[in-house]
DRENKOL-918275 format. One record per residue (C-alpha): residue in one letter; chain; x negated, y, z negated. Coordinates in steps of 0.05 Angstrom, whole numbers, plus 5000, padded with zeros to 4 digits. Example, Ala and Ser with C-alpha at 12.3 -4.5 7.8 and 13.67 -1.06 7.14 Angstrom:
 res chain   px   py   pz
   A     A 4754 4910 4844
   S     A 4727 4979 4857
This chain:
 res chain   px   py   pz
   X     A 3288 6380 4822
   X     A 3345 6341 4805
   X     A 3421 6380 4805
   X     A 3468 6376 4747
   X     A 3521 6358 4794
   X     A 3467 6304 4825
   X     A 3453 6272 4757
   X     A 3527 6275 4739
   X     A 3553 6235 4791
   X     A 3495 6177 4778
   X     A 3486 6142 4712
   X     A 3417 6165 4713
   X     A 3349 6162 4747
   X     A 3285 6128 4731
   X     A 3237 6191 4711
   X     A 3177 6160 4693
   X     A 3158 6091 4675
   X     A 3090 6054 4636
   X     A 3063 5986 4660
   X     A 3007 5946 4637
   X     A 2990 5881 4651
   X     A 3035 5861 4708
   X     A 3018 5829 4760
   X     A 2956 5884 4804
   X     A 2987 5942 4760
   X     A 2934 5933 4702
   X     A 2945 5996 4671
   X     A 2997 6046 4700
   X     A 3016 6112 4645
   X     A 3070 6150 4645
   X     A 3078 6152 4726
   X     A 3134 6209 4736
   X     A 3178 6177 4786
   X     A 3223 6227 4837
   X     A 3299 6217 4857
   X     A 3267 6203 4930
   X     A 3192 6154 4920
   X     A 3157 6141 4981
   X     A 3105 6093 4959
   X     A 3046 6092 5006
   X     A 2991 6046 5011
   X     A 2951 5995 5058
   X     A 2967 5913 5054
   X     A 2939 5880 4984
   X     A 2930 5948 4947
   X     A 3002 5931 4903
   X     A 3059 5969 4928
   X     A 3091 5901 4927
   X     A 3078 5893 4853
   X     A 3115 5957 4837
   X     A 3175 5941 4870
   X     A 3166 5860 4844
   X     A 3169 5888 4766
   X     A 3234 5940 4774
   X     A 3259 5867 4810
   X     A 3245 5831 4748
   X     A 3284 5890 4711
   X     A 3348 5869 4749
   X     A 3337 5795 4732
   X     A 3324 5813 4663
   X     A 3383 5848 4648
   X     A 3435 5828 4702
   X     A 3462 5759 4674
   X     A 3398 5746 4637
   X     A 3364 5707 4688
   X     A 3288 5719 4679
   X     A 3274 5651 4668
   X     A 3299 5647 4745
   X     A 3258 5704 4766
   X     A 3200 5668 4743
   X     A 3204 5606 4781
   X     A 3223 5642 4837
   X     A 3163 5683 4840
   X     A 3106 5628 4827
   X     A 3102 5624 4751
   X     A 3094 5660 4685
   X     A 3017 5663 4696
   X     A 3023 5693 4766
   X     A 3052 5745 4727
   X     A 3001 5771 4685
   X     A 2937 5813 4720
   X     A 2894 5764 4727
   X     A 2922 5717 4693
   X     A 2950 5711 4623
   X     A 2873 5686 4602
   X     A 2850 5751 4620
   X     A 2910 5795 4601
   X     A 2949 5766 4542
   X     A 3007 5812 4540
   X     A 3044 5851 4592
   X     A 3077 5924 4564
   X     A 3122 5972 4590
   X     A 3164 6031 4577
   X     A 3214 6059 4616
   X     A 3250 6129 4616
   X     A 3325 6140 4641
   X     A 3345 6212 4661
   X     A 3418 6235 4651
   X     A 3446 6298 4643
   X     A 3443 6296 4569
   X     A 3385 6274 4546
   X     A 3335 6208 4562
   X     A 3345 6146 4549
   X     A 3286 6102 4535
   X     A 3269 6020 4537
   X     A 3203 5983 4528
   X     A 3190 5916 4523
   X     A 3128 5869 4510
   X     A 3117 5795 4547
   X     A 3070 5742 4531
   X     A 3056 5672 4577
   X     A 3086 5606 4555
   X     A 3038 5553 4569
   X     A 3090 5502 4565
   X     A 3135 5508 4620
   X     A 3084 5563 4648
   X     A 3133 5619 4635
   X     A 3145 5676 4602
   X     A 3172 5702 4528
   X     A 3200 5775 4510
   X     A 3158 5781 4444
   X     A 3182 5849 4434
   X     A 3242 5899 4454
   X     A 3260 5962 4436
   X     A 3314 6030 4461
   X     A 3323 6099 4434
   X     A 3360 6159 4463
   X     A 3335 6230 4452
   X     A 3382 6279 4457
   X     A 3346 6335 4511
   X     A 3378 6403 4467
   X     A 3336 6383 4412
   X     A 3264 6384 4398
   X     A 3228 6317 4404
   X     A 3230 6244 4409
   X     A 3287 6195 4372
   X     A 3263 6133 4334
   X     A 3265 6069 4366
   X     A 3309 6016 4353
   X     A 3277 5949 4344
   X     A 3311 5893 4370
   X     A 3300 5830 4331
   X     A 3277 5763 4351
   X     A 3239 5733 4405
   X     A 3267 5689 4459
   X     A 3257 5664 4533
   X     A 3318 5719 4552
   X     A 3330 5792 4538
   X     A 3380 5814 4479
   X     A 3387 5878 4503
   X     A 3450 5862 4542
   X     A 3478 5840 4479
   X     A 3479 5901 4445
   X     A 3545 5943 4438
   X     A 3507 6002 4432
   X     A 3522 6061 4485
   X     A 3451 6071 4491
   X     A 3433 6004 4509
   X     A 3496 5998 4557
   X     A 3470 6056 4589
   X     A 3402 6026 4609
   X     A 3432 5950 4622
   X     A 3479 5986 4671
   X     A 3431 6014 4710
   X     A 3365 5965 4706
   X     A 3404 5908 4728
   X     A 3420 5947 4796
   X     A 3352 5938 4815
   X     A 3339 5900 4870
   X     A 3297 5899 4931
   X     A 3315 5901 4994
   X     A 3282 5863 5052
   X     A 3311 5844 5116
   X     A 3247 5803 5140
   X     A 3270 5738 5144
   X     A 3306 5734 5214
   X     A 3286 5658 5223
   X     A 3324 5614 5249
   X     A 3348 5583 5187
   X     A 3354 5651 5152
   X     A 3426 5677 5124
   X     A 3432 5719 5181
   X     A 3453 5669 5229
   X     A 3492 5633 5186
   X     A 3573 5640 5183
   X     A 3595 5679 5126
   X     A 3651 5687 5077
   X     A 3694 5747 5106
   X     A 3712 5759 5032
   X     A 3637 5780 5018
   X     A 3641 5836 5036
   X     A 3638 5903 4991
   X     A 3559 5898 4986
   X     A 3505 5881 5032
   X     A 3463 5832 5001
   X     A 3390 5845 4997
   X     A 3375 5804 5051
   X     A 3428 5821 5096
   X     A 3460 5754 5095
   X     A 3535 5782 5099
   X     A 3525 5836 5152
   X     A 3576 5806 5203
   X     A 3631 5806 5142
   X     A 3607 5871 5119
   X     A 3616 5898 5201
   X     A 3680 5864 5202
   X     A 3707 5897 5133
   X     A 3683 5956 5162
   X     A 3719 5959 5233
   X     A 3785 5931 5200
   X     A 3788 5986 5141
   X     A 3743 6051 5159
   X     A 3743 6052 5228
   X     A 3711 6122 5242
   X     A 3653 6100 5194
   X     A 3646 6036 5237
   X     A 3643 6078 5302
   X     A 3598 6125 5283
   X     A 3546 6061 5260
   X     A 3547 6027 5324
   X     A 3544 6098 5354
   X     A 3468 6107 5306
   X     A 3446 6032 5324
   X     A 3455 6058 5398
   X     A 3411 6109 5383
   X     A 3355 6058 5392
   X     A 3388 6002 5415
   X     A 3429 6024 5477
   X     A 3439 5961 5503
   X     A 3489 5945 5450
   X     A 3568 5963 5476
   X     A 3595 5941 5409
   X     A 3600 5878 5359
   X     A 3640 5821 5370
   X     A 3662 5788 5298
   X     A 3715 5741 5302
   X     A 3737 5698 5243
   X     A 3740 5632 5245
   X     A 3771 5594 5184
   X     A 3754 5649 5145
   X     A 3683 5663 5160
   X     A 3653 5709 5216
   X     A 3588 5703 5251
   X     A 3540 5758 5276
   X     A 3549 5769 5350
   X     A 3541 5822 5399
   X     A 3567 5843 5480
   X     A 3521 5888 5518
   X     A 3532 5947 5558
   X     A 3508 5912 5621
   X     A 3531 5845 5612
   X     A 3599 5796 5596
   X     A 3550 5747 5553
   X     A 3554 5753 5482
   X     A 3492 5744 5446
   X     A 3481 5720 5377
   X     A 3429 5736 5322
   X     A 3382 5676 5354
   X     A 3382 5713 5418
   X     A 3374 5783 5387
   X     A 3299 5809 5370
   X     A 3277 5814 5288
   X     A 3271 5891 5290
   X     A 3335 5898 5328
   X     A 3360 5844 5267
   X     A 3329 5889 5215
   X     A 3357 5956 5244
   X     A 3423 5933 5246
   X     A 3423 5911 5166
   X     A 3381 5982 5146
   X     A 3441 6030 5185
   X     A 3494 5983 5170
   X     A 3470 5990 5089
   X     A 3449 6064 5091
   X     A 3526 6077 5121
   X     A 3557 6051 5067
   X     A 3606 6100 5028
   X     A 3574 6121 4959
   X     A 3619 6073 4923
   X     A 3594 6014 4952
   X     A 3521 6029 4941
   X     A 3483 6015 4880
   X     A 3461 6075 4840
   X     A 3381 6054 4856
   X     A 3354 6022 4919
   X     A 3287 5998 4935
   X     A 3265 5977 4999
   X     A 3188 5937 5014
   X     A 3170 5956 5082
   X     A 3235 5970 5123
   X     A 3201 6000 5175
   X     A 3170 5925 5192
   X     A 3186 5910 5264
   X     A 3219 5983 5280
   X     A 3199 6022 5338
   X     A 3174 6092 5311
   X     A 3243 6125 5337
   X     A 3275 6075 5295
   X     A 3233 6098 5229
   X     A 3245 6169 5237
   X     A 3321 6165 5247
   X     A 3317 6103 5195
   X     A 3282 6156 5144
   X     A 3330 6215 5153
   X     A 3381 6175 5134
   X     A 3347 6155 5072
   X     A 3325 6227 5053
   X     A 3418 6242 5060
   X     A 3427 6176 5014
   X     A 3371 6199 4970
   X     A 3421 6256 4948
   X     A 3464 6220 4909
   X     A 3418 6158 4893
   X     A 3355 6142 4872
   X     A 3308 6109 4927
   X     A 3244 6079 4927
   X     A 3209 6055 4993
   X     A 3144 6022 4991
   X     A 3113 6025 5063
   X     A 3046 6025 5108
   X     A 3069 6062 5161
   X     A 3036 6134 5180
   X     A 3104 6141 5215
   X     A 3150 6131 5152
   X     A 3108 6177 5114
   X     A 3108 6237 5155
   X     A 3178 6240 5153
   X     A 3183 6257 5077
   X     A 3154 6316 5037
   X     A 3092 6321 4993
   X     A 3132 6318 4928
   X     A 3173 6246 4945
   X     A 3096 6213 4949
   X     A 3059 6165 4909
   X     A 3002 6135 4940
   X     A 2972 6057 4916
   X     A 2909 6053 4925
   X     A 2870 5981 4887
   X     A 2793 5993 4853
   X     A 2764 5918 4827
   X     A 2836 5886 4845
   X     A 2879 5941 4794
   X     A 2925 5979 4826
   X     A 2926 6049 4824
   X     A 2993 6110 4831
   X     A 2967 6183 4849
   X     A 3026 6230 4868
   X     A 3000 6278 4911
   X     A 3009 6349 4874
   X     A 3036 6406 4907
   X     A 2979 6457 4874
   X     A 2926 6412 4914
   X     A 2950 6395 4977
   X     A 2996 6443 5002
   X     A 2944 6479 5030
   X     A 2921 6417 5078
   X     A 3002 6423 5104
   X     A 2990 6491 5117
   X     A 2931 6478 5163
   X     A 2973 6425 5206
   X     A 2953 6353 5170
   X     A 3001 6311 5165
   X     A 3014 6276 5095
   X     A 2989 6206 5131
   X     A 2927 6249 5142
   X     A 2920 6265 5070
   X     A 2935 6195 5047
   X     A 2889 6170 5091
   X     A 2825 6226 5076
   X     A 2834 6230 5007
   X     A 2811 6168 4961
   X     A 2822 6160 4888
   X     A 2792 6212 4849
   X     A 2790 6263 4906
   X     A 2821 6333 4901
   X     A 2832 6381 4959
């Protein structure tokens, strides 16, 4: 359960969300979502399309760019399960926790031929007040369009949802080619947030030794954790940008992110996010597959430190990895699972499977031994 003093320092929390028609999630109802979701699941089953629709949230509402999202992600039609000839409408409906009451949105999408994109046909918010007895009427929102309206509305209910929707974001430190953002020089002024694809990690290091320098120890102090070989960073501005370099512990070279390995890349963007003061984190963070490239020391310390930011934030973590998933509890999982290409969300009751933890399974174990359908 959820604090008062948790839910009063975060807008709110995602409690439990409806999707049908995106993408592999044909038909998802009323999926109760916790402040920690470890979602579980082998390659192609649609963890990916969970995380891909709370990404088209943020696009939605964050500037009104869903147009963007869409040609970003392959087209309108690539949207739809199946396609928009088989499924003509996409639907959801999505519930906000705060410590007063719930605040609901739902929206409806169809498929533009021309332009293959896509068109909010209809949108609607209410809030329900939680010391009284049932549900608030909606409030329509009129019009169709190419672009959500609900950031247009003055309404605190609707603020409430916009502000924090359009924090959602994904993110995925797997590029760590050699044209990727992460061996680029970057703009020591971006530097407050991490991207979501680490691009700005050496001005985000550098903002971090120059103004919270006991917070900057203590990261390269984790990172050496599993990377010993690291004695410290070396981020020196040049014309106002910094690039990512390193000295090790048993060496006077200085290597740079071309000479460093991708899960020593990725590792250094999860702890440098995850040690981020509260303020400069947003209120919800999802994350597809972090543990890609990580030794399994590196997942378990990677997790723990998820499970302290999940205290005062809202996570969600898709992942494949027996590893990742034995480091949570029963009550954080959802597992995917796909039956004639539609994706499927169990959570994993307590009432059913607590006695398998008794007897020394793991929750991989369980995940693994216990296909749709099955109950302990």
């Amino acid at each position: 359960m959820i604090t008062q003093r948790k839910l009063h320092r975060l807008q709110g929390h995602i409690a439990e969300v409806s999707i049908e028609g995106f993408r592999s999630l044909k038909y998802i109802e009323k999926l109760q979502l916790p402040q920690l979701t470890v979602l579980i699941g082998g390659n192609g089953v649609g963890k990916s399309s969970f995380i891909r629709f709370f990404e088209m949230l943020g696009w939605m509402l964050r500037a009104q760019n869903l147009q963007e999202f869409v040609v970003r992600k392959g087209g309108g039609d690539d949207q739809f399960f199946m396609g928009s000839r088989i499924t003509p409408e996409i639907k959801a409906e999505i519930r906000i926790a705060t410590n007063k009451g719930f605040n609901d949105y739902r929206f409806n999408m169809a498929h533009l031929s021309a332009g293959d994109t896509l068109m909010l046909t209809h949108e609607a918010y209410r809030y329900s007040d939680a010391s009284r007895a049932g549900q608030a009427n909606w409030s329509n929102l009129s019009g169709v369009g190419k672009e959500s309206v609900l950031p247009d509305q003055k309404n605190a209910t609707a603020k409430t949802i916009c502000a924090l929707l359009r924090q959602c974001s994904t993110y995925q430190f797997h590029d760590t080619s050699a044209n990727a953002s992460l061996h680029q020089r970057w703009d020591i002024s971006d530097s407050v947030r991490l991207r979501a694809d680490g691009g700005n990690l050496a001005a985000v290091l550098l903002d971090l030794r120059e103004n919270d320098a006991s917070r900057y120890r203590q990261l390269v102090q984790q990172i050496q954790r599993v990377f010993p070989t690291l004695e410290d960073f070396v981020l020196e501005p040049v014309v106002g940008k910094v690039l990512l370099r390193w000295k090790s512990k048993y060496s006077d070279k200085i290597f740079g992110a071309h000479l460093t390995s991708d899960g020593s890349l990725r590792l250094f963007c999860l702890l440098t996010l995850l040690s981020l003061p509260d303020e400069r984190l947003p209120d919800m963070l999802f994350f597809d597959e972090p543990e890609l490239g990580l030794h399994p020391y590196a997942i378990t310390l990677v997790s723990e430190i998820l499970k302290r930011v999940a205290k005062t934030r809202q996570v969600f973590i898709a992942t494949q990895s027996p590893y990742m998933v034995d480091c949570f509890d029963l009550e954080n999982i959802i597992v995917a699972e796909a039956k004639d290409g539609a994706t499927t969300l169990r959570n994993l009751p307590k009432n059913q499977y607590q006695q398998w933890l008794d007897d020394d399974y793991l929750l991989s174990d369980i995940w693994l031994k216990t296909p749709v359908g099955v109950s302990a």
